[in-house]
C-alpha positions in Angstrom: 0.5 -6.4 14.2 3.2 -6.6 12.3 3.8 -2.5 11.2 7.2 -1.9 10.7 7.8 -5.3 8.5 4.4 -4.8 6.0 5.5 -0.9 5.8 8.9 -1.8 4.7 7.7 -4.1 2.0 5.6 -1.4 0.5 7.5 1.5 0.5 10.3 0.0 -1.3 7.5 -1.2 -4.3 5.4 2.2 -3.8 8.3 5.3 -4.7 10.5 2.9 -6.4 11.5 5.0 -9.8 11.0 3.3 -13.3 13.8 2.1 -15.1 15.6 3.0 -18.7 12.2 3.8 -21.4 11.4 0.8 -23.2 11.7 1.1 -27.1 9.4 0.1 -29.5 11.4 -3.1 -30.4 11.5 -4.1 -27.1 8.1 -3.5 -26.3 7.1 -5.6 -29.1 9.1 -8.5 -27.7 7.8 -8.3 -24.9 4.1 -8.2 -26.5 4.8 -11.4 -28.3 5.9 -13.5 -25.2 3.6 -16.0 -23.5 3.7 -15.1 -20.3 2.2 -11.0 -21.1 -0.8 -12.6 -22.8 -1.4 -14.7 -20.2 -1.7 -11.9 -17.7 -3.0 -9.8 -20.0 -0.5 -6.7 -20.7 -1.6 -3.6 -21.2 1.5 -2.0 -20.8 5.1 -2.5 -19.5 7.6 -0.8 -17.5 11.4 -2.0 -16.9 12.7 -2.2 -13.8 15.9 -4.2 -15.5 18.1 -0.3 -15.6 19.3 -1.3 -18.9 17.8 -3.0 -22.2 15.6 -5.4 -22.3 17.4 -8.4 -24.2 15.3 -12.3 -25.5 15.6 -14.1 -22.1 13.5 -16.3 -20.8 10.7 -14.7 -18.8 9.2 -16.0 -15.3 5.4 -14.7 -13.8 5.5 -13.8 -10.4 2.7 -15.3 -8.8 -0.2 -13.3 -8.3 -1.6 -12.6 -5.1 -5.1 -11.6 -6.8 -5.1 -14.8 -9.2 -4.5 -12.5 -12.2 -8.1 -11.4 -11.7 -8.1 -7.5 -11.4 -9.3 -5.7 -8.3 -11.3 -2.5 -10.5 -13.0 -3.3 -13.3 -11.8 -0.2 -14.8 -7.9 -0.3 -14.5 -5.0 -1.5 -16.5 -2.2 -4.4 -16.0 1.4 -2.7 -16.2 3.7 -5.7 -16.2 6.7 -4.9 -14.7 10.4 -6.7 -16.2 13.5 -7.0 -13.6 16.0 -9.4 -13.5 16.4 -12.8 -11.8 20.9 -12.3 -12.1 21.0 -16.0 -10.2 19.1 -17.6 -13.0 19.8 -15.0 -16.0 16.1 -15.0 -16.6 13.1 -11.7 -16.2 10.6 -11.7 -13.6 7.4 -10.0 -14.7 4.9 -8.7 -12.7 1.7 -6.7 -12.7 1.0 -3.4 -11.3 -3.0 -2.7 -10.9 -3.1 1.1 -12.2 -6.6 2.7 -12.0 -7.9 6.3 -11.4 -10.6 6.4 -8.6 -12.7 9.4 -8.0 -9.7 11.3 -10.2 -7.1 9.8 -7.5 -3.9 7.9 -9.0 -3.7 4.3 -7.3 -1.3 1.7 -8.2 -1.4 -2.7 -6.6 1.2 -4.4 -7.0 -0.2 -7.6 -7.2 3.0 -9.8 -6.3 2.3 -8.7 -2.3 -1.1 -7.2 -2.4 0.9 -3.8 -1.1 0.4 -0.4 -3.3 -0.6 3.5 -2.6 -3.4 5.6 -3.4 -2.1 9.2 -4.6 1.1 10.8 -6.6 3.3 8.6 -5.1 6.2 10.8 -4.2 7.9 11.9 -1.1 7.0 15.3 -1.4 3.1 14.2 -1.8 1.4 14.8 1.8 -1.8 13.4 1.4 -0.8 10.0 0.1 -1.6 6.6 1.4 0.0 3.1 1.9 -1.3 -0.1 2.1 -0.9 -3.5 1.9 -1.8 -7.0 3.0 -0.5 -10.3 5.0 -1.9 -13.5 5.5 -1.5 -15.4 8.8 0.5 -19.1 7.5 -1.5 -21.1 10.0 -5.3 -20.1 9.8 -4.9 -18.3 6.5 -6.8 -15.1 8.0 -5.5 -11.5 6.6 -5.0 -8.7 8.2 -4.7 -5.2 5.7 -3.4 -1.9 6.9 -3.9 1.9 5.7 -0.8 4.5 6.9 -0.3 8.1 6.5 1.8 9.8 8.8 1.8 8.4 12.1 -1.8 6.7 11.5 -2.3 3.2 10.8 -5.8 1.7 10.0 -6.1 -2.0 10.2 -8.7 -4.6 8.8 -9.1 -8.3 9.8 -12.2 -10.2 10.1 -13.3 -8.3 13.1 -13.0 -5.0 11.3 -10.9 -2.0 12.0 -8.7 -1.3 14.7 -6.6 2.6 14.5 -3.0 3.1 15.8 -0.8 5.8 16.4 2.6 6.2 15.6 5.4 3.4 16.1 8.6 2.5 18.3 6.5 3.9 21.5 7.9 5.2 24.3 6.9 3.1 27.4 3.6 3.9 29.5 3.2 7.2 27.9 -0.6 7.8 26.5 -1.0 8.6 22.3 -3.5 10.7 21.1 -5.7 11.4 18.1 -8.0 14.5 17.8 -10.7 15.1 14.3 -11.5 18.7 14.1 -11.5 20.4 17.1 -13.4 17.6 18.9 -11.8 16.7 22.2 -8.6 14.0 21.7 -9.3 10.4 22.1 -6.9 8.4 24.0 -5.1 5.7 23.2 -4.7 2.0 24.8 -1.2 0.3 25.2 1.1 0.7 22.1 -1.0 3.2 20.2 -3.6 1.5 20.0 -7.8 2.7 20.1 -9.7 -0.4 21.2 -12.3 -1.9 18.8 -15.4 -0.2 19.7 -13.3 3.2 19.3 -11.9 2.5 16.1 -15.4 1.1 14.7 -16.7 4.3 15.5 -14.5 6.5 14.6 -13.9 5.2 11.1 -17.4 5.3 9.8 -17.1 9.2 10.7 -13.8 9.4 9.1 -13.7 11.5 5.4 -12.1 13.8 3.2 -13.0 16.2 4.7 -11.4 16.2 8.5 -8.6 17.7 9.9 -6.8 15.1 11.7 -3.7 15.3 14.0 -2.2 12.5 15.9 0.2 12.5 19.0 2.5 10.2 20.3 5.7 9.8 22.2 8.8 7.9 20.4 11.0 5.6 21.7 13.8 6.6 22.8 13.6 10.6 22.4 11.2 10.9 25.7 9.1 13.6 23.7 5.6 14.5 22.1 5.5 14.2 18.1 2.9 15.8 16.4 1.5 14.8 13.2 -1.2 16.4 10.9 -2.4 13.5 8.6 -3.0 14.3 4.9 -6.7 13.1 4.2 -7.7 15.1 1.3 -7.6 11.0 -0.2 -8.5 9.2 2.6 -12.4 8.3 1.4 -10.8 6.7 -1.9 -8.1 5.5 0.5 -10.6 3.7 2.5 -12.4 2.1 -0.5 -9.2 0.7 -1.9 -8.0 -1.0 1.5 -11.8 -2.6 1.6 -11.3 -3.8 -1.8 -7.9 -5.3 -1.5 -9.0 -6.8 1.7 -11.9 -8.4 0.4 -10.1 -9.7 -2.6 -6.7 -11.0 -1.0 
């Protein structure tokens, strides 16, 4: 598993802050262009940092085929620049409400969050999405804190934390049931994280430990899951679809 490359990707496209307001003018140009009809605008945002001026515009490819994941959501197409060729990029960001919860996919990696979106915001969730290049299978992920939920085509498998310290155990413990134990690396086994995801909700207290590499000592973690059931839903949904 891959963790520290797909978490990278996302958090960079997850928190990133929007760019200069778009002006009527400008949103009108953009409205007339090709490429947002094709993809089907319903509104834009600039990542460019300054205003938007008559270049030619470039899609980024979709990883969803321009189809969207909730029936319910809107396309935000996103404008930054290409400065090698002098051209835009445009891009759409999924952006739906589920059970009341703000979650945003970005569909040129498949990557997005589910919650406010900020630093200071505790209880939300990333995720994203890779496919292997030889046998095309996909592995997704979930993160909050120090815990990661994966899904491949043999379901889920749970971690804990990252950059582990060598032969030293990881823990997580739901409620005040007695702490599971992990395998090498963090990891539960199958049969472990099976279980304990279909028992997962909103409603648990979770807390995860695990020893870093190369501080030598216990970190704690309490992991925000007042999302995690729409959380849950959105990773099946991407993973199904990507």
């Amino acid at each position: 598993m891959r963790k520290v490359l797909m978490i990278s990707v996302l958090c960079s496209s997850f928190y990133a802050n929007a760019g200069d307001p778009l002006s009527k003018k400008e949103i009108n140009w953009l409205k007339s262009t090709n490429e947002a009809k094709e993809l089907a605008c319903d509104s834009f945002s600039n990542s460019v940092y300054s205003k938007i001026k008559p270049l030619k515009i470039e899609k980024e490819k979709s990883t969803f085929n321009g189809k969207k994941i909730f029936s319910n959501s809107k396309f935000i197409c996103d404008v930054k620049m290409d400065y090698k060729n002098n051209t835009y990029k445009m891009s759409v960001i999924e952006d739906v409400h589920i059970n009341g919860v703000n979650t945003r996919i970005y569909h040129s990696n498949g990557s997005g969050g589910v919650g406010n979106g900020d630093s200071t915001d505790k209880e939300s969730w990333l995720f994203g999405c890779s496919k292997d290049k030889m046998s095309d299978d996909v592995t997704c992920y979930l993160n909050n804190n120090d815990l990661y939920i994966y899904k491949d085509k043999n379901g889920y498998l749970i971690s804990i934390g990252r950059n582990h310290f060598p032969s030293k155990d990881s823990f997580i413990r739901v409620n005040e049931e007695s702490p599971m134990k992990s395998g090498e690396k963090g990891y539960l086994d199958r049969n472990e994280s099976k279980s304990l995801i279909s028992r997962l909700s909103s409603k648990d207290t979770v807390t995860t430990r695990y020893v870093e590499w190369p501080y030598d000592r216990s970190k704690d973690s309490d992991v925000g899951m007042a999302n995690f059931d729409t959380a849950k839903q959105v990773l099946d949904k991407v993973f199904e679809n990507y």
